[in-house]
N, C-alpha and C positions, 0 to 999 in steps of 0.2 A: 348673232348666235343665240343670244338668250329668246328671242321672239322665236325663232325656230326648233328651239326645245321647248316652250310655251307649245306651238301649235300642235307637234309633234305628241305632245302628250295629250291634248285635248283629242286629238283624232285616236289617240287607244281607247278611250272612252265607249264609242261606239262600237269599236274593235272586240272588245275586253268582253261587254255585252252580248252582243253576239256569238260569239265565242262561245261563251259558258249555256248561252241559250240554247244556242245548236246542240251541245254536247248533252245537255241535259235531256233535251228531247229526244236523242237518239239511246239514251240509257233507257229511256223509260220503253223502248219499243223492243227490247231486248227479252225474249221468249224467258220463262219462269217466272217465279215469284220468290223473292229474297228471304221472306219470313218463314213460308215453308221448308225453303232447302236450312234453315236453322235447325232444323229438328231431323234432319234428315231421314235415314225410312222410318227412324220409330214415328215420326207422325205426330199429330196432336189434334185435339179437336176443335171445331169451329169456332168456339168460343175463345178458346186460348191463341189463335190467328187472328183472330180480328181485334184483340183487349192488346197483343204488341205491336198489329198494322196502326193501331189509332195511340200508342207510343211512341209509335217511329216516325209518328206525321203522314206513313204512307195511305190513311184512307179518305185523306183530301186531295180534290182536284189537283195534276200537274200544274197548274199555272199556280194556284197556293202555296203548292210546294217549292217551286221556285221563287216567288217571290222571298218567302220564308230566309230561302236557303243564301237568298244575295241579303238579306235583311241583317242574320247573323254573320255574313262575312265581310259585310264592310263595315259593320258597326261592331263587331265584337272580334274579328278574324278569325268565325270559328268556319270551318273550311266542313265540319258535318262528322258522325259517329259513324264509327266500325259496325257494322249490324249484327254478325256475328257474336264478337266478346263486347263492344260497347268501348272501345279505346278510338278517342279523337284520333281525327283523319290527321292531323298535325303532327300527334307522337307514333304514327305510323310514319307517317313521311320522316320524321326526325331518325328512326330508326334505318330506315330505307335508303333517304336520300345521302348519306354520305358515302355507302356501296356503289349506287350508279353513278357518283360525281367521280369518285376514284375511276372508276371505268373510263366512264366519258371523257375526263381528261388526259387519261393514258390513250385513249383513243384518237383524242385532239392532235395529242402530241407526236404519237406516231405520224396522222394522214401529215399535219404540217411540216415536219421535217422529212420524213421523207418522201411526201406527195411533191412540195417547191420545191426539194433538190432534185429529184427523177428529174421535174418537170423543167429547172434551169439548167439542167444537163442536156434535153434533148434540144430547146431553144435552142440552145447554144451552139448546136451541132444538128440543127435543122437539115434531113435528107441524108445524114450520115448511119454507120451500120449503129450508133450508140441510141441516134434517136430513133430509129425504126427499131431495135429489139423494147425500147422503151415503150413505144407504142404498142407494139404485139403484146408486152406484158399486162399495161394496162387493159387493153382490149379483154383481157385472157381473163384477169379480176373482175369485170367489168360482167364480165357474160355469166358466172357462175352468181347462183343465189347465193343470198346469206345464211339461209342454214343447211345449204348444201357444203358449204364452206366450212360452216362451225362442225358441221358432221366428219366432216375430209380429215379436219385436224384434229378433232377428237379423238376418232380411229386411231389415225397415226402415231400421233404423237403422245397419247396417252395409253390408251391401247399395245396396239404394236411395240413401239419402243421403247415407254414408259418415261421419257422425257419430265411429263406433265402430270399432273394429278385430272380424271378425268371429270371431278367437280371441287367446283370453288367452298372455301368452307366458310363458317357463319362467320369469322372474323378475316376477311383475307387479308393476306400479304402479297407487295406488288407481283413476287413472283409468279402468283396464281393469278392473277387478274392479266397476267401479257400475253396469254394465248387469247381468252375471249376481245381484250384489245386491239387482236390485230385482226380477228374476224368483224369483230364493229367497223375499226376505222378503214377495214381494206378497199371497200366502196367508194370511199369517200377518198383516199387515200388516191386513187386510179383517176377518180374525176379531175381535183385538184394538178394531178402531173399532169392532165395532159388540155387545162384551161394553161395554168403555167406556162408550158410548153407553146400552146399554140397565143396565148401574150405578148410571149417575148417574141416568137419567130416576127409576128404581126408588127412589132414596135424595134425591132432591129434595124428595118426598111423606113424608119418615119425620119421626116425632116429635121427635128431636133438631135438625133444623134447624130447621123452625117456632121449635123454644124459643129455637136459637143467633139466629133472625133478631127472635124479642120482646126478646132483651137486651140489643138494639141495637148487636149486634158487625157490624164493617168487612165489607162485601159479598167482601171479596178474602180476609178473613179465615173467612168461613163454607164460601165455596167451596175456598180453597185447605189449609185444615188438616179444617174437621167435614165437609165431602163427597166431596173429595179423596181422605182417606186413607182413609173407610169404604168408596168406590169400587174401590179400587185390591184389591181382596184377591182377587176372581175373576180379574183381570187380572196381576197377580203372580202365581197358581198357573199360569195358560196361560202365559208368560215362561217361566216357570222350565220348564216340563217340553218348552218348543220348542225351549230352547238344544242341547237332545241330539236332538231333533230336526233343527235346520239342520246340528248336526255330521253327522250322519249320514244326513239325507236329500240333500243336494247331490250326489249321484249322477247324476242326470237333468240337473242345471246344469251340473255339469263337463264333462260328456261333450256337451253342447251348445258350448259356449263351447270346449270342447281345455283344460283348469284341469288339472292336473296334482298333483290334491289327493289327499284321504284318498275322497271318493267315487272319482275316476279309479281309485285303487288297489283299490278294493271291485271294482267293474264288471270289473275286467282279472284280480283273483282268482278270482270266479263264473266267467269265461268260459276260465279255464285250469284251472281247478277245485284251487287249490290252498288246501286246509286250512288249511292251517296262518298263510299269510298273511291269508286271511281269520277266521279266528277270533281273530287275535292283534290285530288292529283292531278290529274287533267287540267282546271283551272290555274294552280302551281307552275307547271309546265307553261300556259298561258304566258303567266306572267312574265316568265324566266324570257321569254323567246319574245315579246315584245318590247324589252326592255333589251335584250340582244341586238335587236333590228333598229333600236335608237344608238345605242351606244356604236355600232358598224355604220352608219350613214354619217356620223361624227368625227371615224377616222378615216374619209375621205378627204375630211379639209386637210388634215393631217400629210397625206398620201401627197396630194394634188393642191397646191398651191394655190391653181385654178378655181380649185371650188370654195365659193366664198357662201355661205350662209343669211339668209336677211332675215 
């Protein structure tokens, strides 16, 4: 096990690099200029743009630049400045990231309880009327975008009936974050029931259950440990590689809802076109979601007995 969290991590290496390379390079092809939109229409003049381009590092070559920019963050973790006000990209995220982690784990929590329960309900009743309206639901989640979605319930439920407040404020409370939660994790939520769903149908039919239900072991015990956990392994690999996913796709949620998260900050980076706070999140995110994809191929030994590690 320990040689294969050794290899596992040397191979992020390459990963991790890449990664930030790409990203970097595609910020920089990004239509404006960052120092100009600082001043906005009042404007400034030539000299005054080129005296903070050659502060900001921006009038060296992209490849200096990057070099630069992996120099300070593995030697110092400094992840790059706000361009704007000059506030580290770190106490922006510090600011940020605890908004879209609340999300994202309310979001979590939602798609896994009630994505595996839909989804061990209709297994279970494979071809029945519970697991075909199960399906149609999914299906029905499944087909609507996500900010068609966030719009639907906005409307409604904020709007129309007043349920909800129809934005999130600068400090939220869970209660305000359970509508954009259920618009993040509904996707994922739909996917889940219906891998779940079609897991168990798959493995209700396998060899080893027949044998566990000839040896006359407890119904809660066949379904709950030998179908259970052989289920769970397609559904644990989708888990694991969505949690980088809801961190970083709640872009579309935030900016619905007014969330004042790490997507708001992505969205308002793009549209100002600053570098450096966008790559310095970005790479964050990196990390979060490769470090995810180690720790989910780990609880497979867990899951499956079978899978043994060298």
């Amino acid at each position: 096990m320990g040689r294969y969290v050794a290899r596992r991590l040397l191979q992020m290496i390459p990963v991790f690099f890449g990664t930030t390379l790409l990203i970097f390079a595609m910020v920089h092809l990004l239509p404006g200029d960052p120092v100009l939109a600082m001043f906005g229409d009042k404007g400034a003049d030539p000299a005054t743009l080129a005296a903070k381009r050659h502060e900001l590092g921006l009038d060296k070559p992209e490849w200096q630049q990057y070099l630069f920019y992996m120099r300070d963050m593995i030697l110092h973790l400094d992840f790059g400045t706000q361009i704007r006000n000059g506030r580290p990209v770190t106490e922006v995220l510090g600011d940020a990231f605890p908004i879209t982690l609340q999300l994202a784990v309310l979001a979590f929590a939602i798609e896994l309880v009630f994505g595996i329960g839909l989804g061990i309900i209709g297994g279970l009743r494979a071809g029945r009327l519970a697991d075909n309206l199960i399906l149609i639901f999914t299906l029905l989640i499944i087909s609507i975008p996500v900010f068609v979605l966030g719009y639907i319930i906005k409307m409604v439920f904020a709007f129309n009936l007043g349920w909800i407040a129809p934005n999130v404020s600068t400090e939220p409370v869970l209660s305000e974050m359970l509508a954009p939660a259920i618009v993040l994790g509904g996707l994922s939520l739909a996917y889940v029931a219906r891998l779940t769903r079609t897991s168990m149908a798959e493995n209700l039919r396998a060899d080893y259950m027949r044998t566990a239900v000839a040896k006359g072991l407890p119904r809660r015990r066949v379904i709950g440990v030998h179908l259970m956990r052989n289920s769970m392994i397609p559904v644990v690999t989708f888990l694991g590689t969505d949690i980088g996913a809801l961190m970083g796709g709640a872009v579309v949620t935030e900016f619905i809802f007014n969330i004042h998260g790490v997507g708001g900050v992505i969205a308002e980076s793009i549209s100002r076109r600053e570098g450096s706070t966008l790559v310095g999140l970005v790479t964050i995110l990196v990390i979060v979601y490769l470090v995810t994809s180690l720790l989910i191929d780990l609880l497979y030994a867990v899951l499956d007995p079978r899978i043994r590690y060298a």
